[in-house]
C-alpha positions as CSV (number, residue, x, y, z in Angstrom):
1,X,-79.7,259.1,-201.4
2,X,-81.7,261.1,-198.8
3,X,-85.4,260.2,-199.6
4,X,-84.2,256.4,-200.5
5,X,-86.8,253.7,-199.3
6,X,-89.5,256.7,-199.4
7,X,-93.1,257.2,-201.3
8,X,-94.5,260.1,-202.0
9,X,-97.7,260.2,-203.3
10,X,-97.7,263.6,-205.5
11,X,-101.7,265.1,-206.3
12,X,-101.8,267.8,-209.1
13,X,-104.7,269.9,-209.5
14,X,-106.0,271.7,-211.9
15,X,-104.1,275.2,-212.0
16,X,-101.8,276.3,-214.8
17,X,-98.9,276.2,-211.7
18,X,-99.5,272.1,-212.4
19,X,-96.4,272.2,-215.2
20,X,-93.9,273.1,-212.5
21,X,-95.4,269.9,-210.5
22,X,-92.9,268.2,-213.4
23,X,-89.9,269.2,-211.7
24,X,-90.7,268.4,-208.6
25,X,-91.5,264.8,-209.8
26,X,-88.0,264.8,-211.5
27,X,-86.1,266.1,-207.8
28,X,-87.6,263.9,-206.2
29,X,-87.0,260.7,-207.8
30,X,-83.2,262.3,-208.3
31,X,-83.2,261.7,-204.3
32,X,-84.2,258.3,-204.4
33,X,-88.2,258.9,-203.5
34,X,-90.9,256.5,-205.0
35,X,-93.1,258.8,-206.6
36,X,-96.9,258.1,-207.3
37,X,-98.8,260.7,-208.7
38,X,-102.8,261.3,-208.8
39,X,-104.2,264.2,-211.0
40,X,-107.5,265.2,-211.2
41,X,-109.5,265.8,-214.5
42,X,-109.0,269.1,-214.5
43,X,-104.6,269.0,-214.4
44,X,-104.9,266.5,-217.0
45,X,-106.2,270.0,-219.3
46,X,-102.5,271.3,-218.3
47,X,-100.3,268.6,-218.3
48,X,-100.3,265.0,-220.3
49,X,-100.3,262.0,-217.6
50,X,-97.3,260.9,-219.8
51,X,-94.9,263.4,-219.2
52,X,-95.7,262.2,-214.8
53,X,-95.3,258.8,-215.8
54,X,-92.2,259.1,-217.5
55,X,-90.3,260.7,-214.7
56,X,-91.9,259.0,-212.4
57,X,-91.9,255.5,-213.8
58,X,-95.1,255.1,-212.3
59,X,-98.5,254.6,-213.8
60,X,-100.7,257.9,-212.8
61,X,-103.9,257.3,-211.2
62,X,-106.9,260.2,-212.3
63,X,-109.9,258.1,-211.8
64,X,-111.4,256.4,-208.7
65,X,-113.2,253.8,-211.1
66,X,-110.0,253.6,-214.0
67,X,-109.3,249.3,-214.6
68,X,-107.3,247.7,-211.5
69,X,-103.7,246.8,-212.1
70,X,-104.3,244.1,-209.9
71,X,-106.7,243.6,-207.4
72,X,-105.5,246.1,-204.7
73,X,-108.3,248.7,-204.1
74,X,-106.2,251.4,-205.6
75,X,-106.7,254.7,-203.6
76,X,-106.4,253.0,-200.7
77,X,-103.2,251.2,-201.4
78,X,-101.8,254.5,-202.4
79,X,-103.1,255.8,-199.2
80,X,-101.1,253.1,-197.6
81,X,-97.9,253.2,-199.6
82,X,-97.1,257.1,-198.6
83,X,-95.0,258.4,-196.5
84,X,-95.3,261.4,-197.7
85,X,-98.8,262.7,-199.1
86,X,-98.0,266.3,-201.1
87,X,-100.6,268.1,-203.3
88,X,-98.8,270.7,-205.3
89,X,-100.1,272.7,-206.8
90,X,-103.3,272.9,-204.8
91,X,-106.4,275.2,-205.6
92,X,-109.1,276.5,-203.8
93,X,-111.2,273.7,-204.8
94,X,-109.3,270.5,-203.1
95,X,-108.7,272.9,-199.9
96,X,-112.1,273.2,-199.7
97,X,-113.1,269.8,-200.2
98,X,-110.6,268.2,-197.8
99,X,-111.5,270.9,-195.0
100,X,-115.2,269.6,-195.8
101,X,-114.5,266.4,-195.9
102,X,-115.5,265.4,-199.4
103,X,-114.0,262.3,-201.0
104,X,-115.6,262.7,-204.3
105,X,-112.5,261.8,-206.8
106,X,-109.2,259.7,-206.5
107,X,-107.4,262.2,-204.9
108,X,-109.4,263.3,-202.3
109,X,-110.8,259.7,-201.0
110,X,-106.9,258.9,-201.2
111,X,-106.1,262.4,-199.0
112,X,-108.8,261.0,-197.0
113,X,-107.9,257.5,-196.5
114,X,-103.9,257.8,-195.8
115,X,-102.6,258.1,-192.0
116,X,-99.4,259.8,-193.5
117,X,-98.5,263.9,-193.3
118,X,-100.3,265.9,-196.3
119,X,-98.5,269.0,-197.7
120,X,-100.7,271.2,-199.4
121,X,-99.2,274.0,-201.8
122,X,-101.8,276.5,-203.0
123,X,-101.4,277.9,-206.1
124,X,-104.2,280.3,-207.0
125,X,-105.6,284.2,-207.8
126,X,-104.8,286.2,-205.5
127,X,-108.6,287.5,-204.6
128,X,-109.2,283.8,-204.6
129,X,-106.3,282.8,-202.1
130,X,-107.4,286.3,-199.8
131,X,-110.8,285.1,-200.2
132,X,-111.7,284.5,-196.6
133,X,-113.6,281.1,-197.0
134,X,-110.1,280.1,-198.2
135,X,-108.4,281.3,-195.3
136,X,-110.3,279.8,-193.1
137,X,-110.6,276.4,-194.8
138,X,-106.5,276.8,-194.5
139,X,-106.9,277.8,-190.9
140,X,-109.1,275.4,-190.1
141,X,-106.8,272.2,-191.5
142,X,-103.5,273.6,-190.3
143,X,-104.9,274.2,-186.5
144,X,-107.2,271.8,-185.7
145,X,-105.9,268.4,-187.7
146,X,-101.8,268.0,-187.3
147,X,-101.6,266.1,-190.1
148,X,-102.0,268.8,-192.6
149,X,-99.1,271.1,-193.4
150,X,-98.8,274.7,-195.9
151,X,-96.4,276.0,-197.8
152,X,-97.7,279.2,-198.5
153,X,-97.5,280.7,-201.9
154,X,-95.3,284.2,-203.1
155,X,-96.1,287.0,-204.0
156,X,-95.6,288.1,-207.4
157,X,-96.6,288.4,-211.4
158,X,-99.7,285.8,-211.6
159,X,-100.7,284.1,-215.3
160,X,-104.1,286.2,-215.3
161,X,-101.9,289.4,-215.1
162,X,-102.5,290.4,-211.3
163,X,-99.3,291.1,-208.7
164,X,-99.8,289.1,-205.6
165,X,-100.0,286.1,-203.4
166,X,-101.0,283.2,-205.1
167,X,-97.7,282.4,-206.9
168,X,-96.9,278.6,-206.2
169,X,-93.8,278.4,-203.6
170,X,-90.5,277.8,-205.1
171,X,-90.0,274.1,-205.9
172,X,-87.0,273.9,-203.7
173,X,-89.0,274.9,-201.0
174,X,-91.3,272.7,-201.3
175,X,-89.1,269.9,-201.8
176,X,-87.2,270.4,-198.6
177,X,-90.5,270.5,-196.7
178,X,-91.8,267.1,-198.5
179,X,-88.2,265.8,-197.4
180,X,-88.3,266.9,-193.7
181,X,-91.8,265.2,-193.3
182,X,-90.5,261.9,-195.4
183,X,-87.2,262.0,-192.7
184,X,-89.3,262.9,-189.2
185,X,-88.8,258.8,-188.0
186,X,-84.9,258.3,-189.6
187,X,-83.5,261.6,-189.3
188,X,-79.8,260.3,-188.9
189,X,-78.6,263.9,-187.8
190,X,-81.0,264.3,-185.0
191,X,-79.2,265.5,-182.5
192,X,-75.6,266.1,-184.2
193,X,-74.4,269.9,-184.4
194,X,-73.0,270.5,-187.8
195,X,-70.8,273.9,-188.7
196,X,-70.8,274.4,-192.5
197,X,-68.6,277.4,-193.8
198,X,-69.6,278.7,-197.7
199,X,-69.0,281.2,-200.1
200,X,-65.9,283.5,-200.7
201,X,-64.1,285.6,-198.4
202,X,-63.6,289.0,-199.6
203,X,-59.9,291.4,-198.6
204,X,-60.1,295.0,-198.5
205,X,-58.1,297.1,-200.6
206,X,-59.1,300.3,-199.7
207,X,-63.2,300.8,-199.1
208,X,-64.5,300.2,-203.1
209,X,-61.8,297.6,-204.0
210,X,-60.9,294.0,-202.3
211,X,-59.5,290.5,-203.2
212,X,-61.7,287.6,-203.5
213,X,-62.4,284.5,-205.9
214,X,-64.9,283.0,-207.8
215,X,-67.0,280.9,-205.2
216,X,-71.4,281.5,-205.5
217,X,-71.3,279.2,-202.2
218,X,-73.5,276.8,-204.2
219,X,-71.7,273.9,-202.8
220,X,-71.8,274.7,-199.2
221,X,-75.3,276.1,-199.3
222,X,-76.3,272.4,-200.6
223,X,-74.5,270.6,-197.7
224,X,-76.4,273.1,-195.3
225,X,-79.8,272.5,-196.7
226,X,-79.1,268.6,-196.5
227,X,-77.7,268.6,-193.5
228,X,-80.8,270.5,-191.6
229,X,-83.4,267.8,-193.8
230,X,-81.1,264.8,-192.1
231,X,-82.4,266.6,-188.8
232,X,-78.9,268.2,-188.1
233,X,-78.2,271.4,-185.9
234,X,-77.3,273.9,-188.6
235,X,-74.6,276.7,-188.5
236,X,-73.8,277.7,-191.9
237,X,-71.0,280.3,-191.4
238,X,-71.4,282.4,-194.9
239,X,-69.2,284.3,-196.9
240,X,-69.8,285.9,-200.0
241,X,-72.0,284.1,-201.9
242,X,-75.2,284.0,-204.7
243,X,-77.5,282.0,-203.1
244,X,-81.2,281.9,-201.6
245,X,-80.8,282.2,-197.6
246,X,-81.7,279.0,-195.7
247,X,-84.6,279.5,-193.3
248,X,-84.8,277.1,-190.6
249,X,-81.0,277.5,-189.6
250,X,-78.4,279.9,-188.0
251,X,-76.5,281.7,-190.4
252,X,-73.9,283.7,-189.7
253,X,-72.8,286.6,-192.4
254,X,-68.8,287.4,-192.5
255,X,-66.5,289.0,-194.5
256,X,-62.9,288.7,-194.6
257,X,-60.8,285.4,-193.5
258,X,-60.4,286.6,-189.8
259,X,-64.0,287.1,-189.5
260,X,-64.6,283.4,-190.6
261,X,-61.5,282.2,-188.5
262,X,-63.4,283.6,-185.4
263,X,-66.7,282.5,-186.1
264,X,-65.6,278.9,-186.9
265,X,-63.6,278.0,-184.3
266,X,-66.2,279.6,-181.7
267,X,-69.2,277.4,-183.1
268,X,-67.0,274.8,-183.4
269,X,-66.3,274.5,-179.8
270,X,-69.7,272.7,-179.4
271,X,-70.0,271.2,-183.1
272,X,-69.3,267.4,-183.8
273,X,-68.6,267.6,-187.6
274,X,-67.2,270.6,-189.0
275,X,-67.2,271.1,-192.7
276,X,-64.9,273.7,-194.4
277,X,-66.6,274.0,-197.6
278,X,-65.8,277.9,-198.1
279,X,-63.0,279.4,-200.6
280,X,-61.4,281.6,-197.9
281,X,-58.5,283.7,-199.7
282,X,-55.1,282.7,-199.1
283,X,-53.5,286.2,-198.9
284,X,-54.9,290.1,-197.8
285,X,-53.1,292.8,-198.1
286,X,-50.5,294.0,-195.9
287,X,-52.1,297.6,-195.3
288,X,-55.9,298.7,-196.4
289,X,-56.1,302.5,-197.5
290,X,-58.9,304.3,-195.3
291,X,-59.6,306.4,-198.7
292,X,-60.3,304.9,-201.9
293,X,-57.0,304.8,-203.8
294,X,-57.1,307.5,-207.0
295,X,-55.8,306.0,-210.0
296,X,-54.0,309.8,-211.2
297,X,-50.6,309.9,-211.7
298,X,-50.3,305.8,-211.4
299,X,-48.9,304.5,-214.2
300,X,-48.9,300.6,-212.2
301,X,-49.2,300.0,-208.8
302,X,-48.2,296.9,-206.8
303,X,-50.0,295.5,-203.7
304,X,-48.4,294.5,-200.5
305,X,-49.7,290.7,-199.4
306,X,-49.5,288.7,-196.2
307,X,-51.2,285.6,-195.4
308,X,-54.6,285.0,-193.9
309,X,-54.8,282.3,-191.4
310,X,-55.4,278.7,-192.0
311,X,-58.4,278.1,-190.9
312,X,-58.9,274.1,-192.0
313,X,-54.9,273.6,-190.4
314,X,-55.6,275.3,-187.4
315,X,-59.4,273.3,-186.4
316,X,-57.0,270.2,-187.0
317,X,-54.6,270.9,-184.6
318,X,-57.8,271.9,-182.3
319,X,-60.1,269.4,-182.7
320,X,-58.4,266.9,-184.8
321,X,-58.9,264.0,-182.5
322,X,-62.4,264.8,-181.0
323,X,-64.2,266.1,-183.9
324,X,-65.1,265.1,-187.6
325,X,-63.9,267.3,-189.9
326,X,-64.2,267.4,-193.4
327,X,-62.2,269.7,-195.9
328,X,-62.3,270.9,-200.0
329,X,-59.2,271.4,-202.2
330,X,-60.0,273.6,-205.2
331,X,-56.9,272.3,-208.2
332,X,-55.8,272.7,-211.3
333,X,-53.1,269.7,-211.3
334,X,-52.3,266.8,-209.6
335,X,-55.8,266.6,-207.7
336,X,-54.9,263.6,-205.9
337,X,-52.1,263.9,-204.7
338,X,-52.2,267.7,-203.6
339,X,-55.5,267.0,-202.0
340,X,-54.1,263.9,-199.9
341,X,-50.9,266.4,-198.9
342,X,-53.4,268.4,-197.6
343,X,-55.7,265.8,-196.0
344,X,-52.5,264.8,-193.8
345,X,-50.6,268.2,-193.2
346,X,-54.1,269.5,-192.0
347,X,-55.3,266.7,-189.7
348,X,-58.8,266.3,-191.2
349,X,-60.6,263.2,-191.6
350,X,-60.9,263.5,-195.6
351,X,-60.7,266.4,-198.5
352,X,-63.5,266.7,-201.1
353,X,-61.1,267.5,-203.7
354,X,-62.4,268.8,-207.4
355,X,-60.5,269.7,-210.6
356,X,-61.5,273.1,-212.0
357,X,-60.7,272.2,-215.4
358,X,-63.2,269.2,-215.3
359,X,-66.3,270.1,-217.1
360,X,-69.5,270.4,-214.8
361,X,-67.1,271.1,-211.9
362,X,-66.1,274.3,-210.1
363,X,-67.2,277.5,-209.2
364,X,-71.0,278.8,-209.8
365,X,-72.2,275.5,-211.4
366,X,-75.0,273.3,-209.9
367,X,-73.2,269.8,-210.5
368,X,-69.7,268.7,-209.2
369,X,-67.4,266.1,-209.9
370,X,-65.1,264.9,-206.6
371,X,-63.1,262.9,-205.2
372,X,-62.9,261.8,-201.6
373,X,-59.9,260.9,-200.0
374,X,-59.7,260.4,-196.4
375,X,-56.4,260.3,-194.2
376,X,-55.9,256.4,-194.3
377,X,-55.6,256.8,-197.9
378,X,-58.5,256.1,-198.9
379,X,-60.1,257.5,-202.3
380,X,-63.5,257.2,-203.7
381,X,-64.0,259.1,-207.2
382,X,-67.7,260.1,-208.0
383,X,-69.1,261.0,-211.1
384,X,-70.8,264.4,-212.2
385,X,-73.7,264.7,-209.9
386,X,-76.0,267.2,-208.3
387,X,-74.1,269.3,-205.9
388,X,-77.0,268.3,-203.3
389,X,-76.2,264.4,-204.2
390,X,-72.6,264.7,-203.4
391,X,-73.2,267.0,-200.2
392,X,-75.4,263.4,-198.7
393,X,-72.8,261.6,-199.8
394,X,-70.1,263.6,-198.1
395,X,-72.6,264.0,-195.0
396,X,-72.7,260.1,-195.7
397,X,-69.0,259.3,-194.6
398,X,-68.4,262.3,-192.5
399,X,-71.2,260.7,-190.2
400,X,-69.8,257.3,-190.2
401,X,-67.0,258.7,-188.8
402,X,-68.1,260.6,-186.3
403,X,-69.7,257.5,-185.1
404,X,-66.6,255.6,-185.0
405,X,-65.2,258.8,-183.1
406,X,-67.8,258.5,-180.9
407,X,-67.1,254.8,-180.1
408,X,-63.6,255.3,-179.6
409,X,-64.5,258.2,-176.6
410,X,-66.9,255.6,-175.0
411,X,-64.4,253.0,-174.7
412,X,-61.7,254.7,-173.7
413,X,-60.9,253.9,-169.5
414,X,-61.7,256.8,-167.4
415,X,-59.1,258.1,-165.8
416,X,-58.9,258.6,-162.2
């Protein structure tokens, strides 16, 4: 799993934003992290220690001067054990202290005693966060010591009633930005240009009507976002799709199945694994009416169609034997074997392939169930799991190939 062999030592403070410090606890554990958490007296008004200790499976540490487990000094052996030091959510109060170097509870003489990267989330009023003692406590800990980084909250509807900043940053968010600090040192992708196509296409009819499917682009979103926190050069090529854009990598909007063909194959040109994770229509029709087609005086109406180009067949025959490249077969029937019909005729390196009858796979849902089955014949079926889960697994194996590719190039006699 992508934060696997990783602590995270997880403050909460005392803010009524401290409840959503649950669900981080519970993502990150669901990626493999170790997660310790410190609360001060004031988030234990909010939130049980329990309910942190359950999903964590970790005692929670609130007091500098609570009974030893053993005899470890224990803020400093948390200090020690992080790689990762997060404080979410964060007031005004523990910003304050740390930029004034006050150690006068277990979390801040733990802030102050680890040597790993601290991510701060404020959560707070909005005259508070404005406040400019804030700011400059903020300024002062982001410019001048390297070791602390912000994510900065959103604007929006506040407990006390105000409309503002102050609004603790999405938990996503924070999560990837607790992952790319865990992953600075093992970053497997470093250096590896990854293009990632999502989302549906869409096939003009005329200019209010067209031809698509059911994809959100959950699935190839999820494989983007891991992909960039492995340390990977990102271009997610995007059709239409539900989800939250990605900052931090190139995304490139399209359309119809011709606009994706020409956007792939050009990144592609300089990519070395190539994952086609998009529901790109099979058909368009023949002619698109420039004015919008009147329903009067049609009783029914059929729909010339021809086919769009194959986009996974075509960056086989292109790049088959110099580039990973990674497919998805969508089926009703026969998953395997359609889906290893495909993996050959195409000249990919493996198929995710999915059933959409299986419950908790398919379109628009958050968890998938696959199979992989790679050109050798190969097949590994995986259980339902987080569409972020299988996209590290598939960026698992598509990376072990690519190394093996890689190999292969190396060795090969230069020609003279």
């Amino acid at each position: 799993m992508l934060l696997d062999n990783k602590t995270v030592v997880l403050g909460v403070t005392g803010g009524i934003a401290a409840y959503k410090a649950l669900e981080l606890t519970s993502k990150l554990v669901k990626s493999g992290a170790q997660v310790k958490v410190i609360m001060t007296k004031s988030a234990v008004e909010f939130v049980a220690p329990l309910s942190f200790q359950s999903l964590s499976g970790n005692p929670v540490a609130i007091d500098t001067f609570d009974e030893p487990k053993s005899w470890e000094i224990r803020h400093i052996s948390l200090a020690k054990a992080a790689d990762v030091f997060a404080i979410v959510p964060c007031t005004a109060n523990i910003i304050g202290k740390i930029a004034g170097g006050i150690a006068d509870d277990m979390l801040t003489t733990t802030v102050m005693a680890t040597k790993a990267p601290v991510l701060i989330a404020p959560a707070m009023n909005t005259n508070m966060f404005e406040n400019p003692i804030v700011q400059d406590n903020i300024k002062k800990l982001s410019e001048k010591y390297h070791c602390y980084h912000f994510v900065m909250p959103e604007s929006g509807r506040l407990a006390c009633g105000d409309t503002g900043n102050g609004k603790l940053a999405g938990i996503d968010v924070i999560f990837e930005n607790i992952a790319k600090l865990a992953l600075l040192d093992s970053a497997d992708l470093t250096g590896k240009k990854i293009v990632i196509s999502a989302g549906a296409t869409q096939e003009k009819i005329d200019p209010v009507r067209f031809i698509t499917n059911h994809s959100t682009g959950k699935m190839g979103f999820a494989l983007a976002r891991a992909a960039m926190l492995r340390g990977g050069q990102v271009t997610l090529v995007a059709g239409h799709n539900s989800c939250e854009p990605i900052t931090g990598i190139k995304t490139i909007d399209v359309s119809s199945a011709d606009e994706m063909r020409n956007s792939i194959i050009n990144e592609s040109e300089s990519a070395d694994i190539i994952i086609m994770a998009a529901a790109v229509a099979d058909f368009k029709p023949s002619a698109v009416s420039e004015n919008k087609i009147k329903k009067k005086n049609l009783n029914d109406m059929s729909i010339a169609l021809s086919k769009n180009p194959d986009i996974l067949k075509k960056l086989g025959e292109k790049f088959g034997d110099k580039k990973t490249i990674v497919g998805f077969a969508m089926e009703t029937e026969d998953l395997i074997k359609n889906a290893s019909e495909k993996c050959v005729n195409k000249n990919v390196d493996f198929i995710v392939a999915n059933n959409l009858k299986t419950t908790g796979a398919g379109f628009g849902t958050d968890t998938n169930v696959a199979a992989l089955i790679d050109r050798d014949g190969n097949i590994s079926e995986l259980p339902l799991m987080d569409k972020f889960e299988l996209s590290n697994i598939i960026l698992d194996k598509a990376l072990s190939i690519n190394k093996s590719l890689s190999l292969i190039h190396i060795s090969e006699p230069t020609r003279h």
